[in-house]
C-alpha positions as CSV (number, residue, x, y, z in Angstrom):
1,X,142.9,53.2,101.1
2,X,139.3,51.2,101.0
3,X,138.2,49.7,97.5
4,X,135.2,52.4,97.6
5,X,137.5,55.4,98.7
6,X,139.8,54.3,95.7
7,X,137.1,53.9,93.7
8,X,135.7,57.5,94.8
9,X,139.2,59.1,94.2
10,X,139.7,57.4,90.6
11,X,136.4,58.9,89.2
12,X,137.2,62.2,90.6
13,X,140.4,62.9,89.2
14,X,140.2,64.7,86.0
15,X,140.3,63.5,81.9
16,X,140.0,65.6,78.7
17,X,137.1,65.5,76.8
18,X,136.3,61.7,74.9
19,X,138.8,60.4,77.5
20,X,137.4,57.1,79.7
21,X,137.6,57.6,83.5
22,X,140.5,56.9,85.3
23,X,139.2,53.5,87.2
24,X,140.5,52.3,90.5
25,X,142.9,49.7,89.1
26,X,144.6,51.9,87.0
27,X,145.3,54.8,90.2
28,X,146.3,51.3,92.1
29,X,148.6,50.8,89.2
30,X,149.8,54.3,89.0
31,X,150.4,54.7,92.8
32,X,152.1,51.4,92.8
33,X,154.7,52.7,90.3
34,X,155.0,56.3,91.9
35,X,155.5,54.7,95.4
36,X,158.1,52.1,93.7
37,X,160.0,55.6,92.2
38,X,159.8,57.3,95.6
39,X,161.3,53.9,97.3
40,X,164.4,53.4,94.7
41,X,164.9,57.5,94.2
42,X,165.5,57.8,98.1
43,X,167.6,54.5,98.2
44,X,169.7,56.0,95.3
45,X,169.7,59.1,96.8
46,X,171.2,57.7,99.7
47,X,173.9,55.7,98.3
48,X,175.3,58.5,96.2
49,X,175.2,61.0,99.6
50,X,177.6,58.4,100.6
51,X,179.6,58.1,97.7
52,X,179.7,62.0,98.2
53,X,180.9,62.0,101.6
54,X,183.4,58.9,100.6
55,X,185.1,61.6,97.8
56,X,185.0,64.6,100.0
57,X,186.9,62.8,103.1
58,X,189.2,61.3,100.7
59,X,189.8,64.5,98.7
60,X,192.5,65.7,101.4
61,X,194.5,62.6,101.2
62,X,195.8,63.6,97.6
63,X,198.1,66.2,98.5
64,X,200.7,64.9,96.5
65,X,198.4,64.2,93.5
66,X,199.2,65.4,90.2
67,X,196.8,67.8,87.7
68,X,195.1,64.8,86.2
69,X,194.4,62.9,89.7
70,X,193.0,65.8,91.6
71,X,191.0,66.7,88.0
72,X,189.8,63.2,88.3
73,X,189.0,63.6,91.8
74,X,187.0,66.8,90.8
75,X,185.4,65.4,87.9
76,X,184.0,62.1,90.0
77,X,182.9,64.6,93.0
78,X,181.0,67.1,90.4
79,X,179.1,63.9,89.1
80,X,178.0,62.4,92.1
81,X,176.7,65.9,92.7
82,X,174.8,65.5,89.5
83,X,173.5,62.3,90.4
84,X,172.5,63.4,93.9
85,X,170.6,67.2,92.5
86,X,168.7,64.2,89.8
87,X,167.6,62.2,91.9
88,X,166.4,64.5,94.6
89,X,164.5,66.3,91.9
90,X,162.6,63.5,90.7
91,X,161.9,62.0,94.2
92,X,160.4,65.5,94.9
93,X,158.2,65.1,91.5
94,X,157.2,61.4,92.7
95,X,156.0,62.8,95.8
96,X,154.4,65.7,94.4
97,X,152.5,63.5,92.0
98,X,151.5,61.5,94.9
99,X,150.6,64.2,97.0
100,X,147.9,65.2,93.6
101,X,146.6,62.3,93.4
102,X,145.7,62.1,97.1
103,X,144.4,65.7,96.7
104,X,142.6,65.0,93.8
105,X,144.3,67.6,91.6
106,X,146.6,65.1,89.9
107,X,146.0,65.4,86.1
108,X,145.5,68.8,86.4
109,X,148.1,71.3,84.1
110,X,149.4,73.2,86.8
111,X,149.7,76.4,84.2
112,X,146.1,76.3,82.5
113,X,143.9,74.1,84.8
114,X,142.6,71.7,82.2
115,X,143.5,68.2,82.3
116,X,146.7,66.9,80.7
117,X,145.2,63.5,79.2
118,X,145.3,59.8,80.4
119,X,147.6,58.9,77.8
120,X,150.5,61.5,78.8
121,X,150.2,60.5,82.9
122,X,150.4,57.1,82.3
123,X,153.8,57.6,80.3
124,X,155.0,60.0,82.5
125,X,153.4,60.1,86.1
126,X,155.2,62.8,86.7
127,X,154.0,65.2,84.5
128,X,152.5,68.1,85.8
129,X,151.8,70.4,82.5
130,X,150.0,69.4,79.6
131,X,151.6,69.2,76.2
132,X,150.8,72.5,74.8
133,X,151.7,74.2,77.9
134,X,155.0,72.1,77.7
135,X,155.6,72.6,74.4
136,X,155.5,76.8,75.7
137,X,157.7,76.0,78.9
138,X,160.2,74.2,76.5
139,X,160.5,77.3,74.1
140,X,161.1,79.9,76.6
């Protein structure tokens, strides 16, 4: 992306009321750290598919196992599972947010439309609600 085209995108994306614009170092910044996510979450995401496949071809082998082995065995397949559903959810949030902030939508509450505040993004890029309408999500 050109320094005007960043510097075009970064004023257009939204900020609540008495907030200073986003400026092009800070979308560099924030894109820097999204694509950094995106690049360890899939790496991560990678090794524990393998970890997976490791456990499941090695899960037949233990025929003679007793309860606590093949509960072991369970218990270390269930949380690579875990750590394989986490991590693909978060790359698909890191992406998502990316995806915003090339559509210029990023900062945006997904539920209400107005903006969910510098502050928030920049401690959780991620974040696609703003706090009231997380704070109603999180009661339901």
């Amino acid at each position: 992306m050109s320094k005007a085209a960043a510097a075009e995108s970064a004023s257009a994306l939204p900020v609540r009321p008495g907030e200073d614009p986003w400026t092009p170092d800070e979308v560099a910044a924030l894109r820097a750290e999204l694509d950094a996510d995106a690049t360890r979450l899939r790496r991560e995401l990678t090794e524990t598919e393998h970890e997976i496949a490791d456990l499941l071809r090695d899960s037949g082998e233990g025929a003679g196992d007793d309860q606590a082995d093949a509960g072991t065995k369970t218990f270390e397949r269930e949380h690579e599972l875990s750590l394989a559903n986490n991590s693909r959810d978060m790359l698909e949030q890191t992406e998502r947010a990316l995806a915003r902030i090339d559509a210029g939508t990023y900062g945006l509450c997904e539920s209400c439309g107005e903006p969910i505040g510098k502050a928030r993004l920049q401690a959780f890029p991620r974040a696609t609600l703003d706090v009231a309408c997380k704070q109603r999500e999180e009661r339901r």
